[in-house]
C-alpha positions in Angstrom: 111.9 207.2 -148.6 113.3 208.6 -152.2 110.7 211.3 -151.7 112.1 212.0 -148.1 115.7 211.9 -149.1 114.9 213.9 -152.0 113.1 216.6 -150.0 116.1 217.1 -147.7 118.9 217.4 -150.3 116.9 220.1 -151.5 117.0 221.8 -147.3 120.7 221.1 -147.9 120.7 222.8 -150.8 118.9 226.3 -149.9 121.2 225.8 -147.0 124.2 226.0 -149.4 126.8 229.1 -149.3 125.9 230.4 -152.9 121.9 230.2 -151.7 123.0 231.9 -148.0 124.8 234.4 -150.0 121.8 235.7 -152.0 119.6 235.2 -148.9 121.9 237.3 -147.5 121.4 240.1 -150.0 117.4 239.7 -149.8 116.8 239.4 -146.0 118.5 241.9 -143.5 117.4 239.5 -140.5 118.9 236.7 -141.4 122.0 238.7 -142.5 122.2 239.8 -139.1 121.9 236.6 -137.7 124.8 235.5 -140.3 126.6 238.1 -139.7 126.7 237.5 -135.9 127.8 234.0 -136.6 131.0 235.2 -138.7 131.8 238.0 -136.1 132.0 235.3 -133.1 133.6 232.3 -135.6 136.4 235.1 -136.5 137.3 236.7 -133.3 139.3 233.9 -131.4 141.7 233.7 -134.5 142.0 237.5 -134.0 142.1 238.0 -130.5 144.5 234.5 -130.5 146.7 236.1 -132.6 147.0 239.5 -130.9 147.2 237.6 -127.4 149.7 235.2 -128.3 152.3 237.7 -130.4 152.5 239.8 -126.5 155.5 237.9 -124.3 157.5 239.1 -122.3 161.4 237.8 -123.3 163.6 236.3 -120.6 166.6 234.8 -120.6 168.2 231.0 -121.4 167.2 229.7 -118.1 164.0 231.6 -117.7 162.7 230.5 -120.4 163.3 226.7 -119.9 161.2 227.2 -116.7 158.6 229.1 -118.3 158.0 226.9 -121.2 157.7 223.8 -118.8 155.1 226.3 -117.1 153.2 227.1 -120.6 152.9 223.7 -121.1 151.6 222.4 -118.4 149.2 225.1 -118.0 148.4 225.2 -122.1 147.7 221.1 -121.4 145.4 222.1 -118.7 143.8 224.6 -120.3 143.1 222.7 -123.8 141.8 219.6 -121.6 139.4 222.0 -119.9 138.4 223.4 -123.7 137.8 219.7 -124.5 135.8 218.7 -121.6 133.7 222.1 -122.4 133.4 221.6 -126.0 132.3 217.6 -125.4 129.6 218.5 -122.8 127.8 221.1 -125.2 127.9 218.2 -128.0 126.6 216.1 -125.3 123.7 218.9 -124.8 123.1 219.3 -128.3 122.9 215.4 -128.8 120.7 215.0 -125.6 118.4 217.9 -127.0 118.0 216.9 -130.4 117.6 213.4 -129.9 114.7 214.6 -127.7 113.5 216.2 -130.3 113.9 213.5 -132.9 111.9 211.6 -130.0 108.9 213.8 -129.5 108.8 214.3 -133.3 108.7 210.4 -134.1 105.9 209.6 -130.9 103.6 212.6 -131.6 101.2 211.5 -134.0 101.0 212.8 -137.5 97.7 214.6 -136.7 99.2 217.7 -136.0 99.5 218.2 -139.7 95.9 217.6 -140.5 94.0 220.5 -141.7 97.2 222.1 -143.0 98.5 222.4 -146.7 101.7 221.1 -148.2 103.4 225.3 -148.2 102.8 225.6 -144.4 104.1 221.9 -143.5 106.9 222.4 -146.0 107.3 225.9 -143.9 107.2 224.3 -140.7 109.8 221.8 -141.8 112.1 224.2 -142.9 111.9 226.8 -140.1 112.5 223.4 -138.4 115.7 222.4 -139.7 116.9 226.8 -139.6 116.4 226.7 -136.2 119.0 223.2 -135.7 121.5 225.1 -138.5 121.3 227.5 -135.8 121.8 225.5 -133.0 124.7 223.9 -134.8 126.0 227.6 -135.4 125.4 228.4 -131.7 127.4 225.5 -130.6 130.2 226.5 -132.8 130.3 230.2 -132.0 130.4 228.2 -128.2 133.1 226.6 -129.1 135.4 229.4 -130.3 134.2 231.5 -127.6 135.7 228.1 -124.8 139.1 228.2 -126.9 139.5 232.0 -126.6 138.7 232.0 -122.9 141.5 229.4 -122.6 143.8 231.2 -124.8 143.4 234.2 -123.1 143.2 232.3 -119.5 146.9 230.3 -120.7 148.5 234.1 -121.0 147.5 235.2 -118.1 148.7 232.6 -116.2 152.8 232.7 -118.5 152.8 236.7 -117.5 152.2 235.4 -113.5 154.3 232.6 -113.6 157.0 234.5 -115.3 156.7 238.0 -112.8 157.0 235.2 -110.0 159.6 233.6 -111.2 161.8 236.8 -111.5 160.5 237.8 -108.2 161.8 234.3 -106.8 164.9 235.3 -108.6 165.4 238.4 -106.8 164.8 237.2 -103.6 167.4 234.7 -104.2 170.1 236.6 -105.4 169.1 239.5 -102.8 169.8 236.3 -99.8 172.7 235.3 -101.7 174.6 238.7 -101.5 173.4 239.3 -97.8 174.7 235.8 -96.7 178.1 236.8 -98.3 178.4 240.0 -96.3 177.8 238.2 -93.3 180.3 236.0 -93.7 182.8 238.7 -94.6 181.8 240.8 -91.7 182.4 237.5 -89.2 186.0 236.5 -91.1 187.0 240.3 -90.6 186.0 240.5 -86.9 188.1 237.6 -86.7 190.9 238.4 -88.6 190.8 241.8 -86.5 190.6 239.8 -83.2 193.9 237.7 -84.0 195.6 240.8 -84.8 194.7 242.1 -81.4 195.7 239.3 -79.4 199.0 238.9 -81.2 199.5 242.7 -80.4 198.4 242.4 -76.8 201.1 239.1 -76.9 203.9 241.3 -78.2 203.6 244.1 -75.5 203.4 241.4 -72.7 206.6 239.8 -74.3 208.5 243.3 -74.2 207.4 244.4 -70.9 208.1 240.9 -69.6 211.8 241.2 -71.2 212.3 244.9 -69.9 211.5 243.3 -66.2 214.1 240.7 -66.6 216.6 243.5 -67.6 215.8 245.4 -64.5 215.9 243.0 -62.6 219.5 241.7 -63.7 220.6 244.9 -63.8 219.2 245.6 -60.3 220.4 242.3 -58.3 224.1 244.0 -57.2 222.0 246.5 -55.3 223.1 245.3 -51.6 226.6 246.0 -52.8 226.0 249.7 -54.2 224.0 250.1 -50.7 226.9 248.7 -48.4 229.0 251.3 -50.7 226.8 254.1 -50.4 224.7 253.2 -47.0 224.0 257.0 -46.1 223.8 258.1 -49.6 221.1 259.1 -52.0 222.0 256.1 -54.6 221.1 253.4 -52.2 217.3 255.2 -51.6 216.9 255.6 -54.9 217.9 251.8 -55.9 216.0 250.9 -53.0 212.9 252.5 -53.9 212.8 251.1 -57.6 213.4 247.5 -56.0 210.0 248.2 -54.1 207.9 249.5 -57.4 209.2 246.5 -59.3 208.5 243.8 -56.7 205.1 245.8 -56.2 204.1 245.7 -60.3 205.3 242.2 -60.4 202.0 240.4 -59.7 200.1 243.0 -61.6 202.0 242.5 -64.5 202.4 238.3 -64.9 199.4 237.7 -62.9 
């Protein structure tokens, strides 16, 4: 067991950063393969920060809305970043405890007719290829977090162009609603006016008929006066056109 132990504190040890640094130097391959590890652990921070310093501003009570929305949706979309990230531990878990199973059942026979170097080699491209894994999975990670990064801002610039379009709409119906009811209150402020107008001429014509007719009621005498003269037609005749308008007028 001290032998064991011993063995793999000297894996974690080649596995070190000073010893990746100089493996670095002496292997382009693995450089790559480092290198493609950095390049996908440091983009999220990058493309986080250039993604979350773009917002569009908005007002007092916009923004109450919208951060309510942000939340909500920044809520969903770290809970779906968790579930993500849990299921590939669970894969990673579930694979290498396979392994760890085959490994332990298989007999050690596989070994035989091999030297200590290419068991020691076998061992160690063993335990690159779960550093690896581990890498992978952590690249994974970052790449689920960006997605849900970039997903969250997405959804604040369509909540917050439907928002402002609801806000339009509203204050578009608002103004229409209020034209209509100033177009009904002047049609019926116009409509009183006319009927107190049409009331007024009735009123006069009604009082200049009562004058004529008072001044008209001695008409008998003027015709026994004047009974072959012009006068009496003429009083006669208006006596007819008034009693003749009467019914027209009051009716």
């Amino acid at each position: 067991m001290g032998k064991k132990g011993n063995w793999f504190g000297a894996v974690k040890r080649v596995f070190s950063p000073e010893s990746k640094e100089k493996k670095e130097q002496g292997n382009h391959r693995s450089k790559k393969k480092w290198g493609f590890g950095k390049s996908r652990s440091a983009d999220p921070s990058s493309s986080s920060l250039g993604t979350s310093s773009a917002g569009p501003p908005a007002s007092a009570n916009e923004q109450v809305k919208i951060t309510d929305v942000e939340n909500e949706q920044s809520k969903h979309a770290y809970s779906v970043a968790i579930a993500t990230a849990v299921a590939a531990e669970a894969a990673v878990a579930a694979a290498q405890a396979a392994a760890e199973v085959v490994r332990l059942t298989t007999p050690t026979s596989r070994y035989s007719g091999k030297s200590s170097e290419d068991i020691a080699a076998i061992k160690i491209q063993t335990a690159f290829r779960g550093y690896l894994a581990r890498r992978a999975l952590r690249a994974l990670r970052g790449l689920v977090r960006l997605k849900a990064l970039i997903d969250g801002q997405s959804v604040k610039r369509q909540a917050t162009t439907t928002l402002r379009c609801m806000q339009t709409l509203a204050r578009v119906q608002s103004q229409i609603r209020s034209r209509r009811i100033r177009m009904t209150e002047e049609n019926l402020a116009l409509q009183r006016q006319l009927q107190l107008k049409c009331e007024r001429e009735r009123e006069n014509l009604r009082a200049s008929v009562s004058c004529l007719l008072y001044h008209y009621t001695c008409v008998p005498k003027i015709y026994y006066v004047f009974p072959r003269g012009y006068g009496g037609i003429i009083v006669w005749f208006l006596i007819l056109c008034i009693a003749f308008c009467i019914p027209f007028l009051f009716g």
